[in-house]
C-alpha positions in Angstrom: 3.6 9.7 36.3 4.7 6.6 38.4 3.4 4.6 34.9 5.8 6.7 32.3 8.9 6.6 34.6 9.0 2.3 34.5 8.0 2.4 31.2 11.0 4.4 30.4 13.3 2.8 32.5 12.2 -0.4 31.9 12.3 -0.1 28.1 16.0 1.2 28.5 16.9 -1.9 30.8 15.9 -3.7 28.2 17.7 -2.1 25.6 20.6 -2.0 27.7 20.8 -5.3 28.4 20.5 -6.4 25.0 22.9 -4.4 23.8 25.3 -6.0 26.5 24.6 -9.3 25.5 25.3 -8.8 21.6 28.6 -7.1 22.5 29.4 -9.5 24.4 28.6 -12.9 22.1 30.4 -10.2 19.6 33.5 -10.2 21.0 33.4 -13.6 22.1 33.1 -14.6 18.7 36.0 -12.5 17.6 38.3 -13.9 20.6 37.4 -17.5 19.9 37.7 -17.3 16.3 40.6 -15.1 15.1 41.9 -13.3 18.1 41.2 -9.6 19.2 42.8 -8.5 15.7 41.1 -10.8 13.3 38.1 -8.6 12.6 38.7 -5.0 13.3 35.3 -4.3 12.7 33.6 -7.1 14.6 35.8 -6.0 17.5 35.1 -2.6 17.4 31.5 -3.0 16.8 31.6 -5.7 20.1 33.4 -3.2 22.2 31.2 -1.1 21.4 28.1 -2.5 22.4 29.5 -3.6 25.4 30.9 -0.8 26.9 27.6 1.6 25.5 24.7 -1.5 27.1 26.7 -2.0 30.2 25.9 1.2 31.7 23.0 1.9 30.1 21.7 -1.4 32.0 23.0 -1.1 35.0 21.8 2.5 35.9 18.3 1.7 35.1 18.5 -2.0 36.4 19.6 -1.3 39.8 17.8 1.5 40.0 14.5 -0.5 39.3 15.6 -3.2 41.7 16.2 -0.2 44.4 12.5 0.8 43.9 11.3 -2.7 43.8 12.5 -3.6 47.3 11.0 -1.0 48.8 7.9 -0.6 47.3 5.6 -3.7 47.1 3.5 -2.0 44.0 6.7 -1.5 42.2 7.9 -4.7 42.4 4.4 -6.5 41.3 3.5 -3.7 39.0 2.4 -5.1 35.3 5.1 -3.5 33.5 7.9 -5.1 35.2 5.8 -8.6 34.7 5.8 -7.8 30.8 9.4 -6.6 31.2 10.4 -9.8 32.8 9.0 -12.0 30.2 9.2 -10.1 27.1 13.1 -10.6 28.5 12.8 -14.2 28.9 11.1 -14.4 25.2 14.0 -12.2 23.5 16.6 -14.2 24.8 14.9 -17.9 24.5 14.7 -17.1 20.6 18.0 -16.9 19.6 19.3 -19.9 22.4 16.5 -21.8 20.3 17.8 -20.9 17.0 21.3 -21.0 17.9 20.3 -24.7 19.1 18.2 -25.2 15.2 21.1 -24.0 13.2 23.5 -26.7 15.4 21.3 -29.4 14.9 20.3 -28.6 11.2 24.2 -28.4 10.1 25.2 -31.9 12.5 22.2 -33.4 10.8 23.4 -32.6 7.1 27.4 -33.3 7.8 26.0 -36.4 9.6 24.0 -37.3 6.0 27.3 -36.3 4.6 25.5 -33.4 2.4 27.3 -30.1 2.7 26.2 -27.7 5.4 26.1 -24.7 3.0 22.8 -26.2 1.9 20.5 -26.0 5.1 18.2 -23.7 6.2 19.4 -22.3 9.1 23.0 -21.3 9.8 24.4 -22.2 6.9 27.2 -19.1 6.7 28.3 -19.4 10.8 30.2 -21.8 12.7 29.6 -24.0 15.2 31.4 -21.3 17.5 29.0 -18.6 16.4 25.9 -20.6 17.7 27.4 -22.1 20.8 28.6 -18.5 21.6 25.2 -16.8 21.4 24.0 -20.2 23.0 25.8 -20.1 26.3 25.6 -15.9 26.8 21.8 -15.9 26.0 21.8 -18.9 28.2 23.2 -17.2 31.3 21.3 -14.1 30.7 17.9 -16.2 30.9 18.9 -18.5 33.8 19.7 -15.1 36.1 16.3 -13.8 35.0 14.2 -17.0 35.3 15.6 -17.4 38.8 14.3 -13.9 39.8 10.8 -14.7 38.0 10.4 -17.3 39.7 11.4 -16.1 43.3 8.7 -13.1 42.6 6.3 -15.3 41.6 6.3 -17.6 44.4 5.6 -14.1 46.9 3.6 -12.4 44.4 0.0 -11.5 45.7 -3.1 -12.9 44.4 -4.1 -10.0 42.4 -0.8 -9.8 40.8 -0.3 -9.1 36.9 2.3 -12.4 37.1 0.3 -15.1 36.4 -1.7 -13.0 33.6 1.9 -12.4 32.1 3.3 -16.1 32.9 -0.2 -17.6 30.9 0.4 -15.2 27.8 4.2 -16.1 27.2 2.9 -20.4 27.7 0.2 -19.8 25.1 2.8 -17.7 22.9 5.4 -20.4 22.9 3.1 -23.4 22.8 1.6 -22.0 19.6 5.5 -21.2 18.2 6.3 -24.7 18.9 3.3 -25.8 17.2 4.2 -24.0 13.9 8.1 -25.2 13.8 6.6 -29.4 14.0 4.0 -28.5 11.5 6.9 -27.4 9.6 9.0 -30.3 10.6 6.4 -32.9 10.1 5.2 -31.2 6.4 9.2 -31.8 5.3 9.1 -35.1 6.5 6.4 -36.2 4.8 7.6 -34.2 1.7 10.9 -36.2 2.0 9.0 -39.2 2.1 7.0 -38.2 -1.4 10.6 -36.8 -2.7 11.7 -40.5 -2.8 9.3 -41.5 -5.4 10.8 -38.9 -7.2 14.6 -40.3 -7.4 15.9 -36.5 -6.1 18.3 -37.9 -3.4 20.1 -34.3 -3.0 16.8 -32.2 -2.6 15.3 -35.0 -0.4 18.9 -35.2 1.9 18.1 -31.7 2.4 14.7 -31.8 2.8 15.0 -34.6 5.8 17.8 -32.6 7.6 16.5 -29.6 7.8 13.1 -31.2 8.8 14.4 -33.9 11.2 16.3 -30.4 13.1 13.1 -28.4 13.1 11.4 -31.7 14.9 14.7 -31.6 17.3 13.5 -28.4 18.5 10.1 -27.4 17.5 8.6 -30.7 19.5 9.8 -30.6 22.4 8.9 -27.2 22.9 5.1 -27.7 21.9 5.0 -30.3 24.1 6.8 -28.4 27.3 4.5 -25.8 27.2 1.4 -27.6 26.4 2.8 -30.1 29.8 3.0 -26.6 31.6 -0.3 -25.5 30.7 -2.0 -28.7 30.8 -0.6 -28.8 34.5 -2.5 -25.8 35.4 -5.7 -26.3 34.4 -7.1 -27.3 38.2 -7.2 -23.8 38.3 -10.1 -22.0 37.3 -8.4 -18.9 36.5 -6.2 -21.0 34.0 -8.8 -23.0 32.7 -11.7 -20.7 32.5 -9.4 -17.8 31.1 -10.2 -15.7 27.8 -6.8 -16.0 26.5 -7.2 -20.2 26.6 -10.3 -20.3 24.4 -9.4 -17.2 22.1 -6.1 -19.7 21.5 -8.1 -22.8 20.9 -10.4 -21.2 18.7 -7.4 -19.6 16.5 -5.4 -22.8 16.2 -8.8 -24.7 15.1 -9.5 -22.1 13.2 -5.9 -21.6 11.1 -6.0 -25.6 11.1 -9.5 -25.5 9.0 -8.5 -23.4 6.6 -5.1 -24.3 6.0 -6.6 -28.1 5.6 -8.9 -26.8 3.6 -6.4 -24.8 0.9 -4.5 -27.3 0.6 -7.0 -30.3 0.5 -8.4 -27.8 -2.5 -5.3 -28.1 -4.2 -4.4 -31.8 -3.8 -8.2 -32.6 -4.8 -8.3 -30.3 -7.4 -5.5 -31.8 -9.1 -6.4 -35.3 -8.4 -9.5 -35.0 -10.5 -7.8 -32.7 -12.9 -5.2 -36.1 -13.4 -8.2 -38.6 -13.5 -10.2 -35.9 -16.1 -7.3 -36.9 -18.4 -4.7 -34.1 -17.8 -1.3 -35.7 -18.8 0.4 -36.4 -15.9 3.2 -39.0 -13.9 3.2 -39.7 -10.5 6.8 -38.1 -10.4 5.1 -35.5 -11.7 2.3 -35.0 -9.5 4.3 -35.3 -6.5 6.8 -32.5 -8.3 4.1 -30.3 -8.1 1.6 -31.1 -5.7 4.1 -32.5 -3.1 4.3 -29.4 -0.4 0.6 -29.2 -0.6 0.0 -32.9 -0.2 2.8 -33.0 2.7 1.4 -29.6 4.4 -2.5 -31.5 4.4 -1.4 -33.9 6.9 0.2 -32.1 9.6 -3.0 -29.0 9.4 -6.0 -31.7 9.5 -4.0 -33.3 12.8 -3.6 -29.9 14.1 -7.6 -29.2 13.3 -8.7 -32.6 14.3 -6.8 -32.4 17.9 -7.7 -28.9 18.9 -11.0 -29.2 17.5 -11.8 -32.0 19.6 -9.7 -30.1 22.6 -11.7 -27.1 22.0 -15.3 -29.0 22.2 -14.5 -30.7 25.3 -13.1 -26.7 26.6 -16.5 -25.5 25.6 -18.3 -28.4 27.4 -16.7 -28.4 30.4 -18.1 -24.0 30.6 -21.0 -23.6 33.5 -23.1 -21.5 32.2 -25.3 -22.8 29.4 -26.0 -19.8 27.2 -22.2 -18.9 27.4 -21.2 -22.5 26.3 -23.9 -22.3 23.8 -22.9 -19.3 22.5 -19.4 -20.3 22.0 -20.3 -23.5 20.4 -22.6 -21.6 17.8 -19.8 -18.6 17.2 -17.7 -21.8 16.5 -19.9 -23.4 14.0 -21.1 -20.3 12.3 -17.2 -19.2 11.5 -16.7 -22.8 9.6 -20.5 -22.7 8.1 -19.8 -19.2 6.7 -15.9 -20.5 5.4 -17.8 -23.7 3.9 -20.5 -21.4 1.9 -18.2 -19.0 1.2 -15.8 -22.1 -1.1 -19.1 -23.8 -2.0 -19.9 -20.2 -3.8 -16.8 -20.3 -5.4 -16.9 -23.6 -6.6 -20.4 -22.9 -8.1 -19.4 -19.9 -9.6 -16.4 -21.0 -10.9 -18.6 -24.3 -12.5 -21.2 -22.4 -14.0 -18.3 -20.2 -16.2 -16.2 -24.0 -17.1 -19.9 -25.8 -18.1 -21.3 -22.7 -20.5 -17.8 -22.6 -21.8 -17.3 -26.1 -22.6 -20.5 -26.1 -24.6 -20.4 -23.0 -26.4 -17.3 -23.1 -27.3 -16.3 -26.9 -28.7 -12.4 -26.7 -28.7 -12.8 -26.6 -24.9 -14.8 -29.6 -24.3 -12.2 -32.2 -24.5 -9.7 -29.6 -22.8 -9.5 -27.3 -19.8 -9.6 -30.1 -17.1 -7.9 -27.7 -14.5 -10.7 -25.4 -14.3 -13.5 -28.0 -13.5 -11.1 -30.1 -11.6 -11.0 -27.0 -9.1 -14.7 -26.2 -9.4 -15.5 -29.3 -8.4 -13.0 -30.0 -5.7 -14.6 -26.7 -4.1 -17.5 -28.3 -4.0 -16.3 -31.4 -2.8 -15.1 -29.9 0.2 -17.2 -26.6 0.5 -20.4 -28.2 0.8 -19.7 -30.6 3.7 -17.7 -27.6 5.4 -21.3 -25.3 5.2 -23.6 -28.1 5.1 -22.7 -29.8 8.4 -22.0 -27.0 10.8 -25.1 -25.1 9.7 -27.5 -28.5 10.4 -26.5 -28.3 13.9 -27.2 -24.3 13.9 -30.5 -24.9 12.2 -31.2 -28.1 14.5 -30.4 -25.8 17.6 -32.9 -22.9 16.3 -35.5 -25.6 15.2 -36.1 -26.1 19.4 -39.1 -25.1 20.5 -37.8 -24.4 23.8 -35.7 -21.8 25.7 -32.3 -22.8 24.1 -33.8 -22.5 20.4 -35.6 -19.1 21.5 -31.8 -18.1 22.4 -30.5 -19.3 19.7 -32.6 -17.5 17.2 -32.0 -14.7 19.3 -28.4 -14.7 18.9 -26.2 -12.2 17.7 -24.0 -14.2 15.9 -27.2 -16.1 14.0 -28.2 -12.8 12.8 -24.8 -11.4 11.9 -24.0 -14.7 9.6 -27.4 -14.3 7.8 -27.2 -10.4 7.5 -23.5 -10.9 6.3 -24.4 -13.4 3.9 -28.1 -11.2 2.7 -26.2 -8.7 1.9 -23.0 -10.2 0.4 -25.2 -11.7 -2.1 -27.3 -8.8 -2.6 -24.1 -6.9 -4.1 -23.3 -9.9 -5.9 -26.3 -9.8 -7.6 -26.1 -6.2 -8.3 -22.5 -7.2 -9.9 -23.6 -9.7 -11.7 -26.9 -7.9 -13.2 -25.5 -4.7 -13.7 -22.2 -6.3 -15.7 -24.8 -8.2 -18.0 -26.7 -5.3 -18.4 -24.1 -2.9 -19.4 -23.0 -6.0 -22.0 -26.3 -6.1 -23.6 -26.6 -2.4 -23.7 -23.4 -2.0 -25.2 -24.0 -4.3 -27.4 -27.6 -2.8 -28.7 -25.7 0.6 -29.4 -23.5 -0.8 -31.8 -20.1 -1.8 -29.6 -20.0 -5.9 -30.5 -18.7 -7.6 -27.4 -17.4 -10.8 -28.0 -19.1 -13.7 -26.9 -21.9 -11.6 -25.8 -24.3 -15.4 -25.7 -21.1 -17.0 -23.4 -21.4 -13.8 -21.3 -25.1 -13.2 -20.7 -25.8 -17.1 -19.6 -22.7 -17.4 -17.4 -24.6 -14.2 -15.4 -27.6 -15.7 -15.5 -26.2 -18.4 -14.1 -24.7 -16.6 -11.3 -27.8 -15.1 -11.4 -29.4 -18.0 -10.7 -27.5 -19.3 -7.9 -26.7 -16.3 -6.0 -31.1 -15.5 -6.0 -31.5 -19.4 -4.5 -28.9 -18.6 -1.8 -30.5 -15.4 -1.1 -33.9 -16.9 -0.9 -32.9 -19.5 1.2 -31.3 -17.1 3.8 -34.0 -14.6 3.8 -36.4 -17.5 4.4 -34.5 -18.7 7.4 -34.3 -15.1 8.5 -38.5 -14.5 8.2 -38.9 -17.8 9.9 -36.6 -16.8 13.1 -38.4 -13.5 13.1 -42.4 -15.5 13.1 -40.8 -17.8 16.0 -39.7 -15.0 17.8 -43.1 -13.5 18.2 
């Protein structure tokens, strides 16, 4: 009962308060801009809010504070530690973007471009940000200040710090996306300038050069702040740290590897003789190119971060473990492209010489084949030599390893993935060949049957591999 009474009065706080502070930066607006009669509507709709989240807010509010003080439990109890920084969070956002829409419009009027172009707050004023600025502002200081006083007498067992680390890890990843942003314009404006489009690249640059303004100064805050607290075990050693470290790592591999596809695909595409310019290229393979370099920094830092995380655990078979769920996630991504890259090969190769008007054209479709393979079979190759190194012990760490769960889920996964795939691709060429027989032509029935087999082919050698590796876990086992 105690649980469902602060959630409800908690959620309505909330919604109280909120409601209070949009009134307010509402009619603030309205006052500031064209007096209490400028915008009947805004005014209305400000009063409103006010006089509707003011109560609301207060009843509940005080009411919760009431309990707070005199029960210890209430005032350390989880929800209020989710309310207090779900708060913090929902009023932080729109200081922060209050602050990027400022800086994107300064930035263009300073590059004397027009501020109707940016991003962010192109239709308000600068009276409509600083507004929401300073009301969202005060709102957050009075809150922070009570956080913090709880914090410092909250007990050991407390649901604080557990609610303090989530909202860090929250905005530290946040502040990580807006400079990947930042830095993929940057280096877009940079490739825009061999293009000769000083308008698009003005643009580009301000709005980049303001998501920088604010996007890296909050990655690096919170990562300061969390950095700070790793003496702690509880910080360093915590679930949520790792599961964040893997995710990043994880998000940085595969958006490095999408868009290294697409730059090397239409590299070789170029260099296979596909007409092309360098304005050109850069037209249409700038964002990728520009979004590459920002993802394989953000993969090469917290892959290295996230090693030395995973060596610094005590106990072995946990940090093994970890280490092998690591490497089997990018083996499995690697194989999965290489397969691709195979597949799609095998269809551009039979094609090109069955069918001779295709041989001197169609660069595309190997360029991307082989760019697939260019970066899928390094991303299986080398993760899954130190996954076959580690089994290949003939000790206690290669008896675990074989052992493992997450060995024998990636080789089940992958047996049976290519099991259907072989059904697919047997049953399709079947059903051609029969249709065929029974006197339904299917056009380019030769093109068809040796692009299966070919799939055929591959998708057999993969699954003999992997059933191998599986029979030979299961002999050392005994």
């Amino acid at each position: 009962m105690r649980t469902v009474r602060r959630l409800y009065f908690y959620t309505l706080a909330l919604v109280g308060v909120h409601a209070l502070i949009w009134g307010s930066v509402s009619l603030l607006r309205t006052l500031l801009e064209g007096g209490w009669l400028g915008e009947a509507a805004l005014t209305a709709t400000g009063i409103a809010m006010t006089l509707v989240g003011l109560p609301v807010f207060l009843l509940h509010w005080l009411t919760l504070q009431r309990d707070a003080r005199r029960d210890p439990e209430e005032r350390f109890s989880r929800i209020r530690a989710v309310f207090l920084y779900v708060f913090l969070f929902w009023t932080l956002l729109p200081i922060l973007y209050a602050l990027l829409a400022l800086l994107n419009r300064w930035t263009a009027q300073f590059m004397g471009l027009s501020p109707q172009g940016v991003w962010f707050g192109a239709s308000q004023s600068d009276v409509d940000n600083l507004v929401a600025l300073v009301i969202n502002g005060v709102a957050f200081v009075f809150f922070a200040r009570l956080l913090l006083a709880e914090m410092r007498e909250a007990p050991a067992e407390s649901f604080l710090p557990d609610a303090r680390r989530f909202y860090r890890y929250l905005w530290m990843v946040l502040g990580l996306i807006i400079t990947v942003l930042a830095v993929q314009g940057l280096v877009r404006y940079l490739l825009s300038l061999l293009e000769g489009d000083a308008l698009i690249g003005g643009y580009l640059l301000a709005n980049s050069v303001a998501l920088a303004l604010v996007g890296a100064p909050i990655w690096l805050y919170f990562l300061w702040q969390i950095d700070g607290t790793l003496d702690d075990p509880r910080e360093r050693d915590s679930t949520l740290r790792l599961v964040t470290l893997y995710l990043i790592t994880f998000a940085g591999v595969t958006g490095t590897l999408v868009a290294g596809s697409r730059v090397l695909s239409a590299l070789l595409a170029w260099m296979l003789g596909r007409p092309q310019t360098l304005a050109g290229f850069i037209a249409e393979e700038g964002s990728a190119l520009a979004l590459l370099v920002p993802l394989a920094v953000v993969w090469g830092y917290y892959g290295n971060r996230l090693n030395t995380e995973m060596t610094r655990i005590p106990l072995q078979p946990l940090r093994e473990g970890l280490q092998r769920f690591y490497r089997s996630l990018l083996s499995a991504l690697g194989l999965a492209v290489t397969l691709l890259g195979l597949v799609s090969l095998i269809t551009d190769l039979f094609s090109r010489l069955l069918q001779s008007d295709l041989l001197m054209v169609g660069a595309d479709r190997l360029a991307s084949s082989l760019a697939g393979l260019a970066i899928g079979l390094p991303l299986w190759l080398t993760p899954w030599n130190d996954l076959q190194s580690e089994a290949f012990l003939l000790d206690e760490r290669g008896d675990r390893a074989r052992r493992s769960v997450i060995r024998r889920t990636y080789l089940y996964v992958f047996i049976f993935a290519l099991v259907v795939l072989i059904m697919l691709a047997g049953g399709n060429l079947i059903y051609n060949l029969i249709t065929h027989l029974l006197g339904q032509p299917v056009d380019d029935l030769v093109l068809l049957a040796l692009i299966r087999v070919g799939m055929l082919g591959v998708f057999s050698a993969l699954l003999a591999y992997h059933l191998a590796v599986l029979r030979a876990d299961s002999r050392a086992a005994l």
